[in-house]
Residue frames as qw, qx, qy, qz and C-alpha x, y, z in Angstrom:
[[0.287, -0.522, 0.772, -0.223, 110.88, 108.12, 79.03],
 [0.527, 0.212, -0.723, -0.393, 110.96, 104.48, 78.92],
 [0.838, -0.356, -0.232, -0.343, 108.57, 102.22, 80.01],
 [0.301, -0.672, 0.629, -0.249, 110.20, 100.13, 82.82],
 [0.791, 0.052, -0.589, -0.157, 110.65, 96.31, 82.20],
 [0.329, 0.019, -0.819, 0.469, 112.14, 95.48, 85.43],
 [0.467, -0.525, -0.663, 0.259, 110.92, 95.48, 89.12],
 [0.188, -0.811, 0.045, -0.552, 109.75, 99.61, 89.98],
 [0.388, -0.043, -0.609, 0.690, 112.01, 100.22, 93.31],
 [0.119, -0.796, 0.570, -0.163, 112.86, 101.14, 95.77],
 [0.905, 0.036, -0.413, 0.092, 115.17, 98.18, 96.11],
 [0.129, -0.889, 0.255, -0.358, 116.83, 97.52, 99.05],
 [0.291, 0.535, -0.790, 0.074, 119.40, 95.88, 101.10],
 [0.846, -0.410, -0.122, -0.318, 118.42, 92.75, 103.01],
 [0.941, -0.257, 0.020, 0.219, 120.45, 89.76, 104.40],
 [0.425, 0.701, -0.533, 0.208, 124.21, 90.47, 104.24],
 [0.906, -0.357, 0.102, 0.203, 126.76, 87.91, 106.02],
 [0.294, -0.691, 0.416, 0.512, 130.46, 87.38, 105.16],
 [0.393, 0.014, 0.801, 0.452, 129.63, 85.62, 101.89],
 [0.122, 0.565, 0.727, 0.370, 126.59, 86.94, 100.74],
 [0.040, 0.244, 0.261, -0.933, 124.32, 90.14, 100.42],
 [0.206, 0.587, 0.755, 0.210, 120.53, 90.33, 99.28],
 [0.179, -0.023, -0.190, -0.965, 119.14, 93.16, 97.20],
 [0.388, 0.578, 0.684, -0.219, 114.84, 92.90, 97.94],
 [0.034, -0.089, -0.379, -0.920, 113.42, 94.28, 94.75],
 [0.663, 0.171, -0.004, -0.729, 109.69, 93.88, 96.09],
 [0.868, 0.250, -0.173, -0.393, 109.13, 90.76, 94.02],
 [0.954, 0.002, -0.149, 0.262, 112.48, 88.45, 94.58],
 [0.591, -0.708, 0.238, 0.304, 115.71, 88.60, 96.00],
 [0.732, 0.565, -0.239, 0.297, 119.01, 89.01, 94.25],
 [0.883, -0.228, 0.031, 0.410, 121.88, 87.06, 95.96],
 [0.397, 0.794, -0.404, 0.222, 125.24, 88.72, 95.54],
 [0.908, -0.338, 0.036, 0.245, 127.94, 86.25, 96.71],
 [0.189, -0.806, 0.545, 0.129, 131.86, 86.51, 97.24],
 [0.617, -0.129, 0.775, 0.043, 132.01, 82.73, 96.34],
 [0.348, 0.409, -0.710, -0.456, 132.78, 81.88, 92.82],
 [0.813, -0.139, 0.457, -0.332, 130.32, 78.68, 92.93],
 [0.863, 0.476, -0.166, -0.021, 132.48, 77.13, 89.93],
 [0.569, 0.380, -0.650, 0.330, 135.59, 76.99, 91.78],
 [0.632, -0.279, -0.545, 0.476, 134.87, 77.19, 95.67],
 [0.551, -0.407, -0.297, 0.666, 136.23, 80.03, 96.61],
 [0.057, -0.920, -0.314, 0.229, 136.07, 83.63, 97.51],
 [0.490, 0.310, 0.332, 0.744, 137.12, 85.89, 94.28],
 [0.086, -0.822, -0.244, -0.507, 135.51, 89.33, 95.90],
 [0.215, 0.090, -0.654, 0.720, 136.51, 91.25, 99.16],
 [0.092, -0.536, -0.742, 0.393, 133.74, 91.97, 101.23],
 [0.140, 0.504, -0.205, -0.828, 133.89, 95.90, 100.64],
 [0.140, 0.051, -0.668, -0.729, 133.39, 95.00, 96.88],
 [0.193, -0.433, -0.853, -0.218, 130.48, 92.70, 97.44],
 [0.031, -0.665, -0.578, 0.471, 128.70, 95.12, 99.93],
 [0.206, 0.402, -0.281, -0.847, 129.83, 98.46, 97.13],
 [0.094, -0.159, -0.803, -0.566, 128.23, 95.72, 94.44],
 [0.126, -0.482, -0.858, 0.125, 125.23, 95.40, 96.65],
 [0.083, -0.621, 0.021, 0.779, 125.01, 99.33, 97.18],
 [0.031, 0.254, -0.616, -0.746, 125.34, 99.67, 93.38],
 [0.070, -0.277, -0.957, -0.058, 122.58, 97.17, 92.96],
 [0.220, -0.534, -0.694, 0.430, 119.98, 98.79, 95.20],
 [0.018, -0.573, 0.147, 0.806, 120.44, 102.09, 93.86],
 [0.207, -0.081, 0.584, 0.781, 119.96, 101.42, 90.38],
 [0.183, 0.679, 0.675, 0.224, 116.05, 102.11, 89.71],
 [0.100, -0.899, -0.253, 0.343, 116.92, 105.76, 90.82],
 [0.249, -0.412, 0.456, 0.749, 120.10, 106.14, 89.25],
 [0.219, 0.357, 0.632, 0.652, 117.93, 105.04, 85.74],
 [0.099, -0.877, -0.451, 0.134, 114.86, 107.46, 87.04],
 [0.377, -0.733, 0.080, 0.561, 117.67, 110.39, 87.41],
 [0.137, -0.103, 0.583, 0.794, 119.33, 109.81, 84.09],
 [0.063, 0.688, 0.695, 0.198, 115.82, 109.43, 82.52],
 [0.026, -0.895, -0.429, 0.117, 115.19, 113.09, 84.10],
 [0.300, -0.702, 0.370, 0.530, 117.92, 114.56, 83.52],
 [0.283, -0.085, 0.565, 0.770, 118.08, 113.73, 79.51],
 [0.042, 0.735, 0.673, -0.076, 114.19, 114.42, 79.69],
 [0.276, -0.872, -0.094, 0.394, 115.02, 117.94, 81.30],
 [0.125, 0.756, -0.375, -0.522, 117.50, 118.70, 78.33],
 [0.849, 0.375, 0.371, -0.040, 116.81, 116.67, 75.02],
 [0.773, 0.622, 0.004, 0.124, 118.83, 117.89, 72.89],
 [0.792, 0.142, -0.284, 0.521, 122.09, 117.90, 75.39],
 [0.157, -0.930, -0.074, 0.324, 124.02, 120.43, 76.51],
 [0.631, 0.530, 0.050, 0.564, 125.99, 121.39, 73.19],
 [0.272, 0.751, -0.164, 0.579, 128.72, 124.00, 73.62],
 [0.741, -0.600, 0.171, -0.247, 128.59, 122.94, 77.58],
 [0.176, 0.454, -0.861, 0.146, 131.64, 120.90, 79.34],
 [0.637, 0.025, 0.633, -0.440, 128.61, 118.81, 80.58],
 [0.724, 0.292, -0.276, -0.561, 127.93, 117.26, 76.58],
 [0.509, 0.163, -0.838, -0.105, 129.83, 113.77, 77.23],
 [0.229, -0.021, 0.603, -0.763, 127.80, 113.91, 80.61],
 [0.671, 0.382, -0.014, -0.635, 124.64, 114.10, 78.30],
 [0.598, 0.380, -0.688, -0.159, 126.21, 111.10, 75.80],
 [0.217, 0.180, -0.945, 0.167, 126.91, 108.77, 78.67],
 [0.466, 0.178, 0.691, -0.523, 123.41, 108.72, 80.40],
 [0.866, 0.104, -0.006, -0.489, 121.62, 108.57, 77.32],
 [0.612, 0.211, -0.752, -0.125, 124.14, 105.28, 76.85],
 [0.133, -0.253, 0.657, -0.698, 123.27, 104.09, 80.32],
 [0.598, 0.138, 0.358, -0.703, 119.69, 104.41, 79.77],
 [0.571, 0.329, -0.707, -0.256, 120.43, 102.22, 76.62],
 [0.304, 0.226, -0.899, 0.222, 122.40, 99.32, 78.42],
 [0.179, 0.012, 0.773, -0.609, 119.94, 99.45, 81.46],
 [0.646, 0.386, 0.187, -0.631, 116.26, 99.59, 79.04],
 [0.196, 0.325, -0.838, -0.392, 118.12, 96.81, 76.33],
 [0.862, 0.020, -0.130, -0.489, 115.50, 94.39, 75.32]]
């Protein structure tokens, strides 16, 4: 598996208002706004920003999971209706471990 580069969760939800939601990771905060700060105005619906925040918060387990789960079968699951299942976490773990 691959080393982690980021902040080891659990991360979790903090502040939330009608404009904003905070993700604690332990070490700093990550904002998630509805407000577009280049034009003014609100370009998200709540819902979205609170699923982004949700999505956020979640994500050192979701990479832990895929991590164990391509661990737990390396070489896929050929001949399986699970193989593009296998193909998309290990591209996951990719996008989410990119230098």
């Amino acid at each position: 598996m691959s080393a982690p580069k980021f902040t080891a969760g659990p991360w979790v939800l903090g502040n939330e208002n009608n404009e904003c939601c905070d993700v604690f990771t332990g070490k700093t905060t990550i904002a998630l706004d509805r407000i577009d700060p280049h034009v003014g105005c609100i370009v998200i619906s709540r819902e979205e920003m609170l699923a982004n925040a949700h999505l956020v918060a979640a994500a050192p387990e979701l990479l832990s999971a895929l991590e164990l789960m391509v661990a737990a079968y390396p070489n896929g699951f050929s001949g399986s209706i699970y193989g593009n299942a296998h193909v998309a976490a290990r591209a996951a773990i990719a996008k989410a471990t990119k230098p």
